[in-house]
Kinemage of the C-alpha trace (Angstrom):
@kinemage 1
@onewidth
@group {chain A} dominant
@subgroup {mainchain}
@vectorlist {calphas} color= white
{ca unk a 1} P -22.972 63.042 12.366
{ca unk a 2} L -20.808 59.653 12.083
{ca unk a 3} L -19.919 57.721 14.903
{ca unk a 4} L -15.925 57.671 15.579
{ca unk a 5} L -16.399 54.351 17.137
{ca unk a 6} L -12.791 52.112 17.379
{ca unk a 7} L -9.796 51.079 19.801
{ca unk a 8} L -9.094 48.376 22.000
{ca unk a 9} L -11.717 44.931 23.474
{ca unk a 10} L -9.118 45.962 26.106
{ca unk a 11} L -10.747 49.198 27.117
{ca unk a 12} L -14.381 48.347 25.313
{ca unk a 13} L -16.156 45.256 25.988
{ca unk a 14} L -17.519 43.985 23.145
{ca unk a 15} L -21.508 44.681 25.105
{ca unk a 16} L -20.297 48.006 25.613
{ca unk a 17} L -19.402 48.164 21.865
{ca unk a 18} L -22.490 46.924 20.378
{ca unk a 19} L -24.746 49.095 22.876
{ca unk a 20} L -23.443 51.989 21.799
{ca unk a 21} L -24.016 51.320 18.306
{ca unk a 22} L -27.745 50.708 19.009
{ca unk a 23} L -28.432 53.053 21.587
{ca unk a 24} L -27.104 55.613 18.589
{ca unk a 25} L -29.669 53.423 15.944
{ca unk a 26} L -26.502 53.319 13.823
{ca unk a 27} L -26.160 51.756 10.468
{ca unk a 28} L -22.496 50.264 8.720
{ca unk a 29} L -20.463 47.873 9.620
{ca unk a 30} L -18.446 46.893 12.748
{ca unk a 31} L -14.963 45.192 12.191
{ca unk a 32} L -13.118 43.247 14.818
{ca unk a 33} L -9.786 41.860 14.440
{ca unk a 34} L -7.883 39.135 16.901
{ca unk a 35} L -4.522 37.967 16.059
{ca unk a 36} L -5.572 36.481 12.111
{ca unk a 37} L -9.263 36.225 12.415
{ca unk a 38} L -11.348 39.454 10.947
{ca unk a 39} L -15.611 39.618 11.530
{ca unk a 40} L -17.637 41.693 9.945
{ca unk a 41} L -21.214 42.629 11.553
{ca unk a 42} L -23.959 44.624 9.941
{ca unk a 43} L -26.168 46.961 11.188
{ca unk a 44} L -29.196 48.929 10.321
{ca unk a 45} L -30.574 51.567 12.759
{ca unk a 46} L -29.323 50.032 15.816
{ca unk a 47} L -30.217 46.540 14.651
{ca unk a 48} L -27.742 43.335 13.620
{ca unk a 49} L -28.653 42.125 10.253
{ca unk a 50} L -25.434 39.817 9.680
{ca unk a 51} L -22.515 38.754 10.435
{ca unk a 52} L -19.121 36.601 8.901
{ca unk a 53} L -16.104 35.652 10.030
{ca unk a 54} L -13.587 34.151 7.325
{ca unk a 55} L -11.473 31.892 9.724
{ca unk a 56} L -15.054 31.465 11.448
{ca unk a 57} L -16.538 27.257 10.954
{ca unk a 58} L -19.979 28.277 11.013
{ca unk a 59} L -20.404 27.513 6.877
{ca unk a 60} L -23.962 27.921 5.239
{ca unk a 61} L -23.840 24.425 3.572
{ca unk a 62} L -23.166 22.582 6.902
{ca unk a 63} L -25.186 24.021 9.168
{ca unk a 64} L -28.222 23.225 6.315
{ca unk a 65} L -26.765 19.375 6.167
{ca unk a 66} L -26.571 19.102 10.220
{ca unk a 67} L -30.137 20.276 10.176
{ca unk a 68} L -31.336 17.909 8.029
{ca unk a 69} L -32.695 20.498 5.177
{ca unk a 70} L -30.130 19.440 2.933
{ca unk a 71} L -28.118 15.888 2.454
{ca unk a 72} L -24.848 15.192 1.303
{ca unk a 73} L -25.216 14.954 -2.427
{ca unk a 74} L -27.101 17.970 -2.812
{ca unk a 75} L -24.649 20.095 -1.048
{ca unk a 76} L -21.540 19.073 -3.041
{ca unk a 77} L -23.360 19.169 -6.704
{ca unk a 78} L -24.247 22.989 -5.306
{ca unk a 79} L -20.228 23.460 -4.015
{ca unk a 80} L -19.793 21.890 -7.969
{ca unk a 81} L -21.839 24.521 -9.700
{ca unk a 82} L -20.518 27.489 -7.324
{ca unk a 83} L -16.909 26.450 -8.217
{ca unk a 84} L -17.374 26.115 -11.778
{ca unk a 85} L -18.680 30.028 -11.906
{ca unk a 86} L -15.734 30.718 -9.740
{ca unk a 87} L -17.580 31.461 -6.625
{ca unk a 88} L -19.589 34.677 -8.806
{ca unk a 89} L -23.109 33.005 -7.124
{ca unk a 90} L -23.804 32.473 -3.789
{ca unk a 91} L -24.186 28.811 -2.244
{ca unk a 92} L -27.716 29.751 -1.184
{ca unk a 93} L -28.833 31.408 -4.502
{ca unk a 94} L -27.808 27.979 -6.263
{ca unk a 95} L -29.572 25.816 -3.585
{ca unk a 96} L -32.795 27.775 -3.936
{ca unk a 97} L -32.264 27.764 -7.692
{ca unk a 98} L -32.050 23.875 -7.939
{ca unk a 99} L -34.923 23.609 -5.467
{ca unk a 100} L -33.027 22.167 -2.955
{ca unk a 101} L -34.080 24.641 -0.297
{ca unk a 102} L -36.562 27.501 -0.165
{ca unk a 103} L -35.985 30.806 1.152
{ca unk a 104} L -37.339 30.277 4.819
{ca unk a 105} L -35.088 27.596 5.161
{ca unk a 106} L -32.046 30.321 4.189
{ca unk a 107} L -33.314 32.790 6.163
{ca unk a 108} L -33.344 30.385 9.282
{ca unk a 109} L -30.103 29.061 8.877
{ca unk a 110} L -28.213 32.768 8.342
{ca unk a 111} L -30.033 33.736 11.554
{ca unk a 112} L -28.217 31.022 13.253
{ca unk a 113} L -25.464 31.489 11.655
{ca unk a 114} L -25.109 35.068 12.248
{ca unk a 115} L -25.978 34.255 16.201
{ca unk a 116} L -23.559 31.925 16.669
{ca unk a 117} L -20.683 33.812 15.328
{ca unk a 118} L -21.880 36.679 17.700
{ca unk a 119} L -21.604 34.656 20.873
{ca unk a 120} L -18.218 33.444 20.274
{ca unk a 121} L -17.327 37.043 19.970
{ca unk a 122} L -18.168 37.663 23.357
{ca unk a 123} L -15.514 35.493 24.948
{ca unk a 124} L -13.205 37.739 23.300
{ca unk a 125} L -11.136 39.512 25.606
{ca unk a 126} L -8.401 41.063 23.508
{ca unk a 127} L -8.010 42.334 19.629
{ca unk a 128} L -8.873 45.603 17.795
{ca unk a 129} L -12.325 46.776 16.383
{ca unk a 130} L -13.780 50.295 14.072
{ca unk a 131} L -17.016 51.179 13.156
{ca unk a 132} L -17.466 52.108 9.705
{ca unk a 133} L -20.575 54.220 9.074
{ca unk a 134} L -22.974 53.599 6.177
{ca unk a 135} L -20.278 51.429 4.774
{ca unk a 136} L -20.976 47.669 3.578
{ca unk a 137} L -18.615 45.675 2.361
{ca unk a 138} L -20.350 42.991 0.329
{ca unk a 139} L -24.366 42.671 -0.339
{ca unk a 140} L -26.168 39.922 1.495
{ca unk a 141} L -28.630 38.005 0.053
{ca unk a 142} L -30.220 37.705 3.038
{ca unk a 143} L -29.905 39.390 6.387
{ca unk a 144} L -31.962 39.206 9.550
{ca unk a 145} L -32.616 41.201 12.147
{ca unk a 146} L -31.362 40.528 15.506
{ca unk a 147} L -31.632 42.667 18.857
{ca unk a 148} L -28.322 43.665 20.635
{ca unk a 149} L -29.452 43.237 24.011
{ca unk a 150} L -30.884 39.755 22.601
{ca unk a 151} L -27.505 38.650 21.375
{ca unk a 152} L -25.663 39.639 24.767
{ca unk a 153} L -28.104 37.984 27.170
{ca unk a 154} L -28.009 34.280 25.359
{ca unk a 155} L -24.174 34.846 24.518
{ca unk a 156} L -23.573 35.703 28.289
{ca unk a 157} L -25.629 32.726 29.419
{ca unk a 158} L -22.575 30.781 27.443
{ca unk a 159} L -19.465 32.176 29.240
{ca unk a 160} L -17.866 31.683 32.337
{ca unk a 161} L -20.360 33.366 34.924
{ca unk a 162} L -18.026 34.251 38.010
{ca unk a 163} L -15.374 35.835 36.536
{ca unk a 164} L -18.662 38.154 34.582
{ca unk a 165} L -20.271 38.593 37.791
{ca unk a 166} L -17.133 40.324 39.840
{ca unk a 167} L -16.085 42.563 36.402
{ca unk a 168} L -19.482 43.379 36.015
{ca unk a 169} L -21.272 43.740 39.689
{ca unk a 170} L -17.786 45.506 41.549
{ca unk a 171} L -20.098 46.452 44.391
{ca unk a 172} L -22.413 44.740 45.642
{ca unk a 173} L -24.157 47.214 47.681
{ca unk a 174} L -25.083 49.760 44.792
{ca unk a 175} L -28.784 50.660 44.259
{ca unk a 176} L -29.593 49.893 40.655
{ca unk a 177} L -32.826 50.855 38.609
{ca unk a 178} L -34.397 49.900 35.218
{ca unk a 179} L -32.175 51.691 32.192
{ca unk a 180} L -34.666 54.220 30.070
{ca unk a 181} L -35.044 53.289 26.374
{ca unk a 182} L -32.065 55.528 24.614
{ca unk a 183} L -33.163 57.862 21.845
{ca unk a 184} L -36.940 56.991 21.146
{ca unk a 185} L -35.537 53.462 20.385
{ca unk a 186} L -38.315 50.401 21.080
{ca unk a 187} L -36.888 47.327 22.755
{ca unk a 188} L -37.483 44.170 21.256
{ca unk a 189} L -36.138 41.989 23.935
{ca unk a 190} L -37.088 38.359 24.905
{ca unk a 191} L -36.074 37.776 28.436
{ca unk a 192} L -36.458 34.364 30.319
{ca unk a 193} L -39.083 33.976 33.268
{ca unk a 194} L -35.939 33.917 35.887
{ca unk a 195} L -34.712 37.124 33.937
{ca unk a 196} L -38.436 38.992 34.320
{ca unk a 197} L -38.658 37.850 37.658
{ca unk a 198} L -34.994 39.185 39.094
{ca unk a 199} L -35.784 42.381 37.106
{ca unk a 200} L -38.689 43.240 38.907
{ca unk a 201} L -36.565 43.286 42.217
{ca unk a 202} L -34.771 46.235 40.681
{ca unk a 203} L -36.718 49.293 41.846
{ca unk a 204} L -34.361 51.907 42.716
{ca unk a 205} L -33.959 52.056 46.103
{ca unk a 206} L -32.592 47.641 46.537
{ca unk a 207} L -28.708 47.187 46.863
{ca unk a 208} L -27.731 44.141 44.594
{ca unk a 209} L -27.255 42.495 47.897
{ca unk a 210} L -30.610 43.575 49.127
{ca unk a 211} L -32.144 41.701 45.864
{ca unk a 212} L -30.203 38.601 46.102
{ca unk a 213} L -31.694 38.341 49.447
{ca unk a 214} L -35.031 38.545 48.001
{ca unk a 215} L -35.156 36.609 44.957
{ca unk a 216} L -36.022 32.961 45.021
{ca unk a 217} L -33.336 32.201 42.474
{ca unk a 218} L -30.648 31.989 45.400
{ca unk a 219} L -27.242 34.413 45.933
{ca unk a 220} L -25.985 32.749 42.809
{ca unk a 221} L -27.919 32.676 40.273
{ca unk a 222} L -29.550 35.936 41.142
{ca unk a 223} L -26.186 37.765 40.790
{ca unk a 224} L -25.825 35.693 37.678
{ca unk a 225} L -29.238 37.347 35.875
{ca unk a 226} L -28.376 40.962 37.331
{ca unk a 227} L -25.103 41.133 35.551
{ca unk a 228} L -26.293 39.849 32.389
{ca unk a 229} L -28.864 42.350 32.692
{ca unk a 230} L -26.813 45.155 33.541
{ca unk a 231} L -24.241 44.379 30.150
{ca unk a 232} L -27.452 43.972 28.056
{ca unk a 233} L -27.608 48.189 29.406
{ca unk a 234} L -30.948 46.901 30.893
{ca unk a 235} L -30.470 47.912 34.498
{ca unk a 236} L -28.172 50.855 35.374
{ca unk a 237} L -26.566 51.623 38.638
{ca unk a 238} L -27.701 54.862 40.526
{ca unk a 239} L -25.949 57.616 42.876
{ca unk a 240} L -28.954 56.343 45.318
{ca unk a 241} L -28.193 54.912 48.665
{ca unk a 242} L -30.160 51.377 49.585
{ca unk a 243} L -33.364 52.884 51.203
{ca unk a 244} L -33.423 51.086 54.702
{ca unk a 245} L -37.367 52.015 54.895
{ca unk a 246} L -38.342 49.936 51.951
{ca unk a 247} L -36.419 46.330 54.084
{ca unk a 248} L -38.259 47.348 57.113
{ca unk a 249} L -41.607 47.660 55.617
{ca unk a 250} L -41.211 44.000 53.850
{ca unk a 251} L -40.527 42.995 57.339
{ca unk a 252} L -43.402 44.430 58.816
{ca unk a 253} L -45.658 42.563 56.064
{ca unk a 254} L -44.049 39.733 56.643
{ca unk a 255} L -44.595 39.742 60.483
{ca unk a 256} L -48.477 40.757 59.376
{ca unk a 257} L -48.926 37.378 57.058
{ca unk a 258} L -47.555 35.435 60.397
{ca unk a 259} L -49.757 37.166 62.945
{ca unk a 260} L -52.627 36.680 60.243
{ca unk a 261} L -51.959 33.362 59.809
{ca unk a 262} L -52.056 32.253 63.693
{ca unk a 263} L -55.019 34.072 64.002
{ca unk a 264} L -56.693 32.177 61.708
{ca unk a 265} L -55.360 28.485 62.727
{ca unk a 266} L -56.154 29.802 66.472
{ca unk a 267} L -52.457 29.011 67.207
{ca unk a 268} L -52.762 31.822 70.122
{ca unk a 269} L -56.181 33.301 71.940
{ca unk a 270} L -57.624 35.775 69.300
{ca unk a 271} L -57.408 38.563 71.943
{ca unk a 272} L -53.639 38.309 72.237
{ca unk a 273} L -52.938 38.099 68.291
{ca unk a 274} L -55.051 40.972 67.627
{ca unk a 275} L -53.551 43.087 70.161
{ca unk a 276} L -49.800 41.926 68.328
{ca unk a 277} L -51.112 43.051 64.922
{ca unk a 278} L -51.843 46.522 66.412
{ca unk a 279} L -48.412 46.825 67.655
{ca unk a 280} L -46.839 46.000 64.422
{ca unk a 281} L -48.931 48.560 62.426
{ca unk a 282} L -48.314 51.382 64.901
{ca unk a 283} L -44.675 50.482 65.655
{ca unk a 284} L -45.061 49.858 69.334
């Protein structure tokens, strides 16, 4: 069955967009158009495997000069021979053909490429896009393999967090939980130690507010992580009210570590502390 994917960035973020592509382990070709500029992005099974942009500046033969795998004269006696067959071979097939490059160096440099197009994408707030299924407009030399939920966690990291944070996280007392892995498909998503850390907070039964609270990250940054989580269709909110129980019971161990602690460093007479631990465990 073929996904009738297209309308407005208006009504469909571009995370929404690209989730539901993977979440449905489509493959074709996603086209987005703003004012003159057109992108193309591949995908196969759920998976990005390229992406171009015509009015885009992220051009193979730069990006291999800025990184120092190619110089100056190299690149324009390949821009030579492509223009003399009229732009029939590819700039990278001629640059591994003269021995300029090999093919890890290609396949690094499209990977790049193909990421940075993807985050400038996500700043896009207006413009058209359509999903065309099984269709490819050109073949690729090379293509990679990027995760979706990869590409919108480092692209969010790069736009202007408060404005994501209030579209994103409305209300800040919701209960959220971990999202379940959509149709039998694996994750393969790197996440940051802050990222890990914030997401283990999320249990199902915290408000946002309740986790910002508890994270060492501080209100900020915490709510910063939780929304990029929630566009990367990581964490999902829940019907669930914040379960009071679960903030008393991190208060009670908390009074425990204290009244632990004094008895110890004989702060207090043992007789007393001992007799304040018993009321905390039995509520008295």
């Amino acid at each position: 069955m073929e996904l009738d994917l297209q309308g407005n960035i208006e009504k469909f973020t571009l995370p929404e967009i690209l989730q539901l592509i993977a979440a449905g382990r489509k493959s074709g070709t996603l086209g987005l158009q703003r004012d003159n500029s057109i992108v193309m992005i591949y995908f196969e099974r759920g998976d990005i495997t390229y992406g171009y942009g015509p009015r885009q500046t992220f051009h193979l033969g730069q990006l291999l000069k800025e990184r120092g795998i190619l110089n100056a004269e190299q690149l324009e006696e390949a821009v030579a021979i492509q223009a003399k067959t009229e732009n029939t071979k590819r700039l990278g097939e001629i640059l591994i053909g003269r021995e300029f490059i090999d093919r890890a160096d290609l396949e690094a440099v499209v990977r790049e490429q193909a990421e940075e197009l993807l985050y400038s994408l996500l700043s896009w707030q207006s413009g058209s896009f359509k999903f065309y299924e099984n269709q490819y407009p050109t073949d690729e030399e090379v293509t990679v393999r990027l995760s979706v939920e990869n590409v919108i966690l480092e692209g969010l990291r790069r736009l202007d967090e408060l404005n994501m944070i209030k579209e994103t996280l409305p209300d800040l007392n919701t209960v959220y939980s971990i999202a379940a892995s959509q149709a039998g498909r694996p994750r393969a998503v790197t996440m940051e130690a802050t990222e890990w850390n914030i997401m283990a907070l999320v249990d199902g039964r915290r408000s946002i507010n309740r986790i910002c609270e508890l994270s060492p990250l501080g209100r900020d940054e915490a709510l910063k992580k939780l929304a990029q989580l929630k566009l990367a269709g990581i964490i999902t909110p829940t019907e669930k009210k914040e379960d009071a129980s679960s903030g008393d019971l991190e208060k009670m161990v908390n009074r425990l570590s204290g009244l632990f602690e004094e008895y110890l460093t004989n702060k207090r007479t043992s007789t007393a502390v001992a007799r304040n631990i018993t009321q905390t465990i039995v509520g008295e």
